[in-house]
C-alpha positions as a Markdown table, in Angstrom:
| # | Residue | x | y | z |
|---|---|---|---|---|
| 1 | Unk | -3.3 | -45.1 | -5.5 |
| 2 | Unk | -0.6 | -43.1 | -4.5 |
| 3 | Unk | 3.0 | -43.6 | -5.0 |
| 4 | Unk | 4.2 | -44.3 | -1.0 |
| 5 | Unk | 6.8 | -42.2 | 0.8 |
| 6 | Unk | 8.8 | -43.9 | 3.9 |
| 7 | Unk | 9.8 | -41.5 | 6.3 |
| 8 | Unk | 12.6 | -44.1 | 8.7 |
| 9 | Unk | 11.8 | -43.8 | 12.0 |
| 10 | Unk | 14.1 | -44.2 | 15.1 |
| 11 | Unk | 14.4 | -48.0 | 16.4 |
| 12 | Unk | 17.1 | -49.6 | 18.5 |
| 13 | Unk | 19.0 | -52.2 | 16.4 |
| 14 | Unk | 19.4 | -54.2 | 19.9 |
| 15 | Unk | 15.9 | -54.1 | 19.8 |
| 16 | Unk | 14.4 | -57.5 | 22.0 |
| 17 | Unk | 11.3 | -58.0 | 19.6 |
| 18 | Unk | 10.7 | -61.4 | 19.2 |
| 19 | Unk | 8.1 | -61.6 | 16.1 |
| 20 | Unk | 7.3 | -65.5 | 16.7 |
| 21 | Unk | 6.5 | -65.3 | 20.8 |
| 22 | Unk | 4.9 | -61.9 | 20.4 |
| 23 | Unk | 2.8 | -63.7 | 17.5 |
| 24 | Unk | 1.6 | -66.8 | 19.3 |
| 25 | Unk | 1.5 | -64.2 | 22.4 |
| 26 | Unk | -1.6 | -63.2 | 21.0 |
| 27 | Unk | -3.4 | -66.4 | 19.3 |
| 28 | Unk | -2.5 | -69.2 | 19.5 |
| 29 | Unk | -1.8 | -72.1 | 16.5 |
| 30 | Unk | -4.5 | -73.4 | 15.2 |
| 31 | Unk | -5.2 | -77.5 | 15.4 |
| 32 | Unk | -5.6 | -77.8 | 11.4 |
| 33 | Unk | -2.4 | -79.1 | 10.4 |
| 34 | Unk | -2.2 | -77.7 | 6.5 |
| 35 | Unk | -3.1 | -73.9 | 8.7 |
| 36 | Unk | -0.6 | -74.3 | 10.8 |
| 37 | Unk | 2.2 | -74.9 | 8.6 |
| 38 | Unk | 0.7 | -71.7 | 6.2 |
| 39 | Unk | 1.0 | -69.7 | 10.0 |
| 40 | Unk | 4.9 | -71.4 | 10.6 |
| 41 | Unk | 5.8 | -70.6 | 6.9 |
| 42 | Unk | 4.2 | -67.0 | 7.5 |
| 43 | Unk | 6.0 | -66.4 | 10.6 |
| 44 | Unk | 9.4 | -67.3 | 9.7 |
| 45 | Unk | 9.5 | -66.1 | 6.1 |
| 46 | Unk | 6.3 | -63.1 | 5.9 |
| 47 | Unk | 4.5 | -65.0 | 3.6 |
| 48 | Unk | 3.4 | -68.6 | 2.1 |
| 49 | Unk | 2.1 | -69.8 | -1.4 |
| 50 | Unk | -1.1 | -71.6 | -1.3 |
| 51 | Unk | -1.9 | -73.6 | -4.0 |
| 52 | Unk | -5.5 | -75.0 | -5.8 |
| 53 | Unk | -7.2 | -72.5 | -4.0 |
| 54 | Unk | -9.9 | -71.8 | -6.8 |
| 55 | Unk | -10.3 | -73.9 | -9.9 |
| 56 | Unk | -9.1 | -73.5 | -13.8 |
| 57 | Unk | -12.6 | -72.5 | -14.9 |
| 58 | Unk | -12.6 | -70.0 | -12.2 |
| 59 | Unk | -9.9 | -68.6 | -13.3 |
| 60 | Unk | -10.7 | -68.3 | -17.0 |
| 61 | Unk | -13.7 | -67.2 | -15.6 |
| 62 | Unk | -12.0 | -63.8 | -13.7 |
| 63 | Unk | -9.6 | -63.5 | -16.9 |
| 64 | Unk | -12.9 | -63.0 | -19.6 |
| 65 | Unk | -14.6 | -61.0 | -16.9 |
| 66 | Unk | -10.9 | -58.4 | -16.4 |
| 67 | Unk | -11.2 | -58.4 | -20.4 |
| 68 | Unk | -14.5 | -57.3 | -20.6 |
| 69 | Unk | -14.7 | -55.1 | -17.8 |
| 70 | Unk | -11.1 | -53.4 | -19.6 |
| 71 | Unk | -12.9 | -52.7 | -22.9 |
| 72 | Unk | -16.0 | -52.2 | -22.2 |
| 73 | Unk | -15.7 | -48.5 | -21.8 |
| 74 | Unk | -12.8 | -48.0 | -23.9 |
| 75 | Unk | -14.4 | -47.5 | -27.2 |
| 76 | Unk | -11.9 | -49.0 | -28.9 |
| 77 | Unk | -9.3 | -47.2 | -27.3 |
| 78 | Unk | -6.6 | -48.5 | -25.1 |
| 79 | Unk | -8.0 | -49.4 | -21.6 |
| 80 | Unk | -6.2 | -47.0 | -18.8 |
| 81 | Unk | -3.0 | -47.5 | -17.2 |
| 82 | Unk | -1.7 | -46.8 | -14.0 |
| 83 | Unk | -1.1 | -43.0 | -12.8 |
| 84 | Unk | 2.4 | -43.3 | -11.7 |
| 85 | Unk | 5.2 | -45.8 | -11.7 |
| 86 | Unk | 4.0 | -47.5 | -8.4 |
| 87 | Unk | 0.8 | -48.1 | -10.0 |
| 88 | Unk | 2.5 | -49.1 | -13.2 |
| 89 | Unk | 2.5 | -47.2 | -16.2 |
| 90 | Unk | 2.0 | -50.2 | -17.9 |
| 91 | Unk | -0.6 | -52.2 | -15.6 |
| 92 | Unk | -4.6 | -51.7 | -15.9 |
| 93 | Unk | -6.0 | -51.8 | -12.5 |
| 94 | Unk | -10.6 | -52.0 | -12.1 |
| 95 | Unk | -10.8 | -51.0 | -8.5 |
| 96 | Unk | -13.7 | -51.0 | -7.0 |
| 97 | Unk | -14.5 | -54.6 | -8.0 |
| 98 | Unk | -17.3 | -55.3 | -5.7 |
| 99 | Unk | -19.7 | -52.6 | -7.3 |
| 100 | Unk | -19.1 | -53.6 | -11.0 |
| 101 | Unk | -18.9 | -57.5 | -10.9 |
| 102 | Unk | -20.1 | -60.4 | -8.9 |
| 103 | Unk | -17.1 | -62.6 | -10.3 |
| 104 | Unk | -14.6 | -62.0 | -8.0 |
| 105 | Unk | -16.8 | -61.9 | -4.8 |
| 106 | Unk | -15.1 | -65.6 | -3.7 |
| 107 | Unk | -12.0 | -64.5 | -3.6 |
| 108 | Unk | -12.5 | -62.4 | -1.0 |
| 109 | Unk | -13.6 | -65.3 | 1.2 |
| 110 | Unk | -11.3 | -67.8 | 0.8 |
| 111 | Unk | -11.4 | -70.6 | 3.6 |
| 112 | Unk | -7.3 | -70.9 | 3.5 |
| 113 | Unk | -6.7 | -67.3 | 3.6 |
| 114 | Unk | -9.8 | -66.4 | 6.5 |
| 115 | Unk | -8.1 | -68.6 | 8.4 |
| 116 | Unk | -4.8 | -67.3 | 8.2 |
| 117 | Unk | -6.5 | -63.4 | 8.7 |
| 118 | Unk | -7.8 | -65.4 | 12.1 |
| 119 | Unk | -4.4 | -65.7 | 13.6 |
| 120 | Unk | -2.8 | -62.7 | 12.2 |
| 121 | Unk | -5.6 | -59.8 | 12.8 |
| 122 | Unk | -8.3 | -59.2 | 15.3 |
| 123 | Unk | -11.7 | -60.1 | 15.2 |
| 124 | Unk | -13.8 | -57.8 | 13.4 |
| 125 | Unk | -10.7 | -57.3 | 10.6 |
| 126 | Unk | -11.9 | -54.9 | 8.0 |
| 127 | Unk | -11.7 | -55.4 | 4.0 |
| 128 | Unk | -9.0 | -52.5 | 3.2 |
| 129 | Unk | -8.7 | -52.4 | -1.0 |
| 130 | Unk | -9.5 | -54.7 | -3.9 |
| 131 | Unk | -8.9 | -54.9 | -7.2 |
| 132 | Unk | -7.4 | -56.3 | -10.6 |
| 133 | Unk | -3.9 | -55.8 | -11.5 |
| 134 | Unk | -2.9 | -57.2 | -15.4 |
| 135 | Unk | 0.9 | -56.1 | -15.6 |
| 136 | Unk | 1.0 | -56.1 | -19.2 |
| 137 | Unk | 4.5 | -57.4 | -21.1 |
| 138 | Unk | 7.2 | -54.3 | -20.9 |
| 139 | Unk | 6.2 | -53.2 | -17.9 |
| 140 | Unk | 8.9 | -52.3 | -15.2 |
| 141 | Unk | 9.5 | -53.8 | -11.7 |
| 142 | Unk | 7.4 | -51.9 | -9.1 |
| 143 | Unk | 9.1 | -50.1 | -6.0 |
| 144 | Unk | 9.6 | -52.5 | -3.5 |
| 145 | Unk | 7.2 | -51.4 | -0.5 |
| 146 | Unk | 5.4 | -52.9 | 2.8 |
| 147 | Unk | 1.7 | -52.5 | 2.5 |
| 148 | Unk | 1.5 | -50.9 | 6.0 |
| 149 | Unk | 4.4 | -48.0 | 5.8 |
| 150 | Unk | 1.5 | -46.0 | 6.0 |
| 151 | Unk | 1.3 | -46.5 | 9.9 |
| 152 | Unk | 4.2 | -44.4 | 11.0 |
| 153 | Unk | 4.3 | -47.1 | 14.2 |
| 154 | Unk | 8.1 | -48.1 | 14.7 |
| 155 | Unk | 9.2 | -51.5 | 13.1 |
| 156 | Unk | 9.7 | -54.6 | 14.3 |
| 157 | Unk | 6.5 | -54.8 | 14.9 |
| 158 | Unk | 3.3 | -57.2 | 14.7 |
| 159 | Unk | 1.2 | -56.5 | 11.1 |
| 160 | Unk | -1.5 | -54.1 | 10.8 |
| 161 | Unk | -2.8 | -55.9 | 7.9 |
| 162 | Unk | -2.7 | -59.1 | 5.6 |
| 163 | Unk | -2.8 | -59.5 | 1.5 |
| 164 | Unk | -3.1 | -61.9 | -0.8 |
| 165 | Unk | -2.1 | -62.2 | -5.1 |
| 166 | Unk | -5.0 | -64.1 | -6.7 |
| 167 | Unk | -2.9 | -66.2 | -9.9 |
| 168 | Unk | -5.5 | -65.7 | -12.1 |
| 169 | Unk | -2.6 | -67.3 | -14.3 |
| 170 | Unk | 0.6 | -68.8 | -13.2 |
| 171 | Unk | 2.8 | -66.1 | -11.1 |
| 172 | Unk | 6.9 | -66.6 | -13.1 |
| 173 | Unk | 10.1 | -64.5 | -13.0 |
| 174 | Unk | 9.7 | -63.9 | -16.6 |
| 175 | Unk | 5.9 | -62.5 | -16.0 |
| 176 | Unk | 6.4 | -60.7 | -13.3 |
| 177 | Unk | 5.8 | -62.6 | -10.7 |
| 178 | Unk | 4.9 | -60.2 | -7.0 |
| 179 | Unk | 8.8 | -60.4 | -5.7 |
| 180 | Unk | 9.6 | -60.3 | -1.9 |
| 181 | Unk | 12.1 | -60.3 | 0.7 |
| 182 | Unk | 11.7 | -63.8 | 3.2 |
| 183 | Unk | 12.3 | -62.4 | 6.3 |
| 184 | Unk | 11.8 | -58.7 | 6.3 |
| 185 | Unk | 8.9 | -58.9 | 7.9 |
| 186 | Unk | 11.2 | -58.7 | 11.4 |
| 187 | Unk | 13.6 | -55.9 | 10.2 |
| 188 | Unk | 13.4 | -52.8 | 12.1 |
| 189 | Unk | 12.3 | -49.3 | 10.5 |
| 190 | Unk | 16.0 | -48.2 | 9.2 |
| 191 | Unk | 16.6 | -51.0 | 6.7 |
| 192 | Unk | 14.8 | -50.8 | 3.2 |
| 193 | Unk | 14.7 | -53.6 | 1.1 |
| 194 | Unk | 16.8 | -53.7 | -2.3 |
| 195 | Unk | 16.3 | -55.2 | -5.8 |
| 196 | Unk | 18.8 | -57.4 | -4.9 |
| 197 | Unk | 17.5 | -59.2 | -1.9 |
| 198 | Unk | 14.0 | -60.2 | -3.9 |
| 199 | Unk | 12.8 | -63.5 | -5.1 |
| 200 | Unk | 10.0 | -64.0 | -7.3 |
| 201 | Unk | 6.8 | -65.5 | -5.7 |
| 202 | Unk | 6.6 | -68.3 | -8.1 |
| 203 | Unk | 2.7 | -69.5 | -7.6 |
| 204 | Unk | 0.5 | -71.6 | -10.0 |
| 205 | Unk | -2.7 | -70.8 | -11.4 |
| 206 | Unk | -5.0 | -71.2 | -8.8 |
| 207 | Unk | -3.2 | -70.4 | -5.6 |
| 208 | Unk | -2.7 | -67.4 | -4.2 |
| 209 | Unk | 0.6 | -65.4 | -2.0 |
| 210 | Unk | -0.5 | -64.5 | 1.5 |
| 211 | Unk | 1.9 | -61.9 | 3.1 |
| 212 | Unk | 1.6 | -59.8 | 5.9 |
| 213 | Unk | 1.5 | -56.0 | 6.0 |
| 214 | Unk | 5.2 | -55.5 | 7.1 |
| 215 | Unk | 6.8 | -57.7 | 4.6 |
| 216 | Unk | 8.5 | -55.9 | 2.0 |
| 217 | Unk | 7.8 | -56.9 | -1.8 |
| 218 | Unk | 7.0 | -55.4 | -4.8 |
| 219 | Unk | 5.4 | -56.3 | -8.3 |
| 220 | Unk | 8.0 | -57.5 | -10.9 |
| 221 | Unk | 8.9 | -56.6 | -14.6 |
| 222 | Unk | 7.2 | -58.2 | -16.9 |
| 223 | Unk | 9.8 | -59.7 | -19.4 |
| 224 | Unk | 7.2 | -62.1 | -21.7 |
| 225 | Unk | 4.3 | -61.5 | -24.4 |
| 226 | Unk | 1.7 | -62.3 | -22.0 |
| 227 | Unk | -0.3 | -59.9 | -19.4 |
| 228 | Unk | 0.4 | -61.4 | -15.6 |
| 229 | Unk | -3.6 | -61.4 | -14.7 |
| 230 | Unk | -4.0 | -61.2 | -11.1 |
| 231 | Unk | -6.1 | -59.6 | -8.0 |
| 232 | Unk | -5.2 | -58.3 | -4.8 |
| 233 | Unk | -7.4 | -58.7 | -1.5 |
| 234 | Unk | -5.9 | -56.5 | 1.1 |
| 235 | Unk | -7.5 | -57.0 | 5.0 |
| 236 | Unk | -6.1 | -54.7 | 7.7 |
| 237 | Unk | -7.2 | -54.5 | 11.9 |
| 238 | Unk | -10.4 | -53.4 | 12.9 |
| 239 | Unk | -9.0 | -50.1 | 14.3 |
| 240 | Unk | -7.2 | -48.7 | 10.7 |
| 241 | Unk | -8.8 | -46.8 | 7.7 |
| 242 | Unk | -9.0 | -49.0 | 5.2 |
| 243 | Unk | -7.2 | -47.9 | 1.8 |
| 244 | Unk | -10.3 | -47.6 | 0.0 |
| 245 | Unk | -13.6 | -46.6 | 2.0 |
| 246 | Unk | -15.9 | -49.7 | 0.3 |
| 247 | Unk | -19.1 | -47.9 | 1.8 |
| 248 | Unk | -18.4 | -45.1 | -0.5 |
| 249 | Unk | -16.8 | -47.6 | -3.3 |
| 250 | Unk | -19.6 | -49.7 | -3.8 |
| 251 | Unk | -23.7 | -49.2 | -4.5 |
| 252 | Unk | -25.5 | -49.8 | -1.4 |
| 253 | Unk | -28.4 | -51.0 | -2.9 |
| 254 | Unk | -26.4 | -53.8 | -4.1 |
| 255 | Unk | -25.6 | -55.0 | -0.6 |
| 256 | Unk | -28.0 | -57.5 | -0.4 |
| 257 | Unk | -26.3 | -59.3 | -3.6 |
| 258 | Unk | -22.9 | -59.5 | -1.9 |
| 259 | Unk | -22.2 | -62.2 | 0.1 |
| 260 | Unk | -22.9 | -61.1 | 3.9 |
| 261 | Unk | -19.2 | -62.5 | 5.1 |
| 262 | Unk | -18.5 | -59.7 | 2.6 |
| 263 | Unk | -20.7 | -57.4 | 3.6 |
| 264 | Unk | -19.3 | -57.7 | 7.4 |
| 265 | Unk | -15.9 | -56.9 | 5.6 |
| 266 | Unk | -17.2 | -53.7 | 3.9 |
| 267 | Unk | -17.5 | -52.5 | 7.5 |
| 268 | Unk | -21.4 | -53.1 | 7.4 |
| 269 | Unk | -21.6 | -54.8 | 11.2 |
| 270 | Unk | -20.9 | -53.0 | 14.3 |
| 271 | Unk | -18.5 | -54.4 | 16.7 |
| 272 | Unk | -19.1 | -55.1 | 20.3 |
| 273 | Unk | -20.4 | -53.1 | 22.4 |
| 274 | Unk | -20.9 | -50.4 | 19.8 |
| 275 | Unk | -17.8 | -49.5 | 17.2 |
| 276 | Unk | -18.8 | -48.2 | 13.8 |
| 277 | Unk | -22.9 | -47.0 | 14.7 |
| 278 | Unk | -24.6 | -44.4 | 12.8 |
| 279 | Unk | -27.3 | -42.1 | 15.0 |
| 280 | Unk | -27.8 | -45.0 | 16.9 |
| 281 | Unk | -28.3 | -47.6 | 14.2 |
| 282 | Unk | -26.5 | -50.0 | 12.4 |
| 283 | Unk | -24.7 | -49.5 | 9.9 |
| 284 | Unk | -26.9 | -51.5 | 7.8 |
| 285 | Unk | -30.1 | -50.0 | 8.5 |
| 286 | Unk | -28.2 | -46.4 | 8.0 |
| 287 | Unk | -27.6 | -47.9 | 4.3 |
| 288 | Unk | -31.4 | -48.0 | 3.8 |
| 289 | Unk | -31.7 | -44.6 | 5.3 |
| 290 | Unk | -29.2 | -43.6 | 3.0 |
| 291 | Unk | -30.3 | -44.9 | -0.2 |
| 292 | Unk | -34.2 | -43.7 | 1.2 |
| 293 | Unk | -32.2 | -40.5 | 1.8 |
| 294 | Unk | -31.3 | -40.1 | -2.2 |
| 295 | Unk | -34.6 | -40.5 | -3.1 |
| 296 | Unk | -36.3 | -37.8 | -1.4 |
| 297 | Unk | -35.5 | -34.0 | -1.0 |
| 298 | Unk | -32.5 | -32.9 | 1.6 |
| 299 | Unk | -34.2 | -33.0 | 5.1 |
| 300 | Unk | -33.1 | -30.0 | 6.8 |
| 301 | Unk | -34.7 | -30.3 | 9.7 |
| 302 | Unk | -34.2 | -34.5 | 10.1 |
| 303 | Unk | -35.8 | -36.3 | 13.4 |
| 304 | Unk | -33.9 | -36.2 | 16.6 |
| 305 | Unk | -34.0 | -40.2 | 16.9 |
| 306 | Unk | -33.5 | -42.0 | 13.8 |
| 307 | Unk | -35.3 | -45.0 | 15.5 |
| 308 | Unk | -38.4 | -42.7 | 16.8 |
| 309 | Unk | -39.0 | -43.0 | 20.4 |
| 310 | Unk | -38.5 | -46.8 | 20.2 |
| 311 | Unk | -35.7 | -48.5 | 21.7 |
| 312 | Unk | -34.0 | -50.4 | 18.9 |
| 313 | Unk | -30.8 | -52.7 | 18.8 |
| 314 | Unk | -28.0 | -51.6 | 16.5 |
């Protein structure tokens, strides 16, 4: 993953942007009670912890499984590290985690955290990246960031995406702990956030940190003997590339043993009337074509209609 840039852009520090109205402008609050107070907490602060979101045997669970996926290829030899500092020179990161394991599917669909995406992104929200990230003890503090700088789109502004930190074990200041900036969701596209202004996202085993794409944070140092074992599920609008292309990430032949919630997520459904079609298919049925495609010989000369002369749905 690439170390990210921010080029400021101009904004007018009188600017009227109201994040709450323009927020609730959109969707309204929800009726559930413990979902509206994670939206409140959210819009006020650019995140919330949510506790006892997946069990202790879960966890242990997704801690054996980073283990083994780490050393299975290693030969003995010490599993890879990140590329550059942002990635963590001394962090191990599986991406890709929906083609090489089934154990961190739920994740992914968390009830708490789908419902939050509801209110923050549009129908149809896309998966954008996935994957493990074990900052192991030594390692320094990441550079703080906002997950969607990518989108040169003036600030303050609503989120093009949302993000969770799966606790795989409990989140400290001394294990480094994702730290972030309450309230910087709303700043405007001249201020960067400072090492100073941080807090550490304390979070127990179990819970996860919802934030949204515009709040700046960054992973911390990790000052004990102990890896901080975690995963991050990143979601972005329907209408953005995601990070990483998960049609291209994962084995479409394995499709059928993902979860289908999932599989809409991968950016395997069309949206209404038509978004996201494939010579006049689903995208689906082009993934059969496709893996029928790597079977045979290249088709030069390939039929007009992919459907025959048949009308056919999407």
């Amino acid at each position: 993953m690439p170390q990210p840039t921010s080029t400021p852009m101009t904004q007018s520090p009188t600017s009227s942007f109201d994040f709450y109205s323009e927020a609730l402008a959109r969707c309204a609050l929800p009726s559930d009670p413990a979902v509206r107070a994670d939206i409140e907490h959210v819009l006020e602060h650019g995140y919330v912890v949510i506790p006892n979101c997946f069990s202790a045997d879960e966890a242990r669970e997704a801690r054996d499984e980073i283990t083994r996926l780490l050393h299975k290829d290693s030969s003995g030899q010490r599993p890879l590290t990140g590329r550059n500092s942002f990635e963590g020179l001394n962090t191990n990161r599986i991406y890709s985690l929906l083609n090489k394991t089934r154990v961190f599917d739920k994740f992914v669909i968390l009830p708490r955290v789908l419902a939050l995406n509801d209110f923050f992104l549009d129908p149809g929200y896309l998966l954008s990246a996935y994957h493990t990230i074990s900052i192991n003890p030594g390692e320094k503090a990441q550079a703080l960031h906002h997950d969607d700088y990518y989108i040169k789109s003036p600030r303050p502004r609503l989120p093009f995406g949302t993000a969770i930190m799966v606790a795989l074990n409990e989140y400290t200041a001394e294990n480094g702990a994702t730290r972030v900036i309450p309230g910087s969701h709303k700043w405007d596209s001249s201020r960067r956030g400072t090492p100073e202004e941080t807090i550490p996202a304390l979070c127990p085993e179990g819970g996860v940190i919802y934030f949204i794409g515009t709040l700046w944070h960054g992973g911390g140092a990790n000052f004990s003997d102990k890896p901080r074992q975690s995963a991050t599920v990143q979601y972005c609008q329907p209408f953005v590339r995601p990070i990483e292309n998960q049609i291209l990430a994962v084995d479409p032949r394995k499709l059928d043993s993902i979860h289908p919630r999932i599989v809409d997520l991968m950016g395997y459904t069309h949206m209404e009337p038509f978004m996201g079609y494939a010579d006049g298919m689903g995208p689906r049925r082009a993934a059969r074509r496709m893996v029928k495609w790597l079977q045979e010989e290249v088709d030069n000369d390939p039929p007009t209609f992919a459907h025959g002369f048949k009308d056919s749905k999407l």
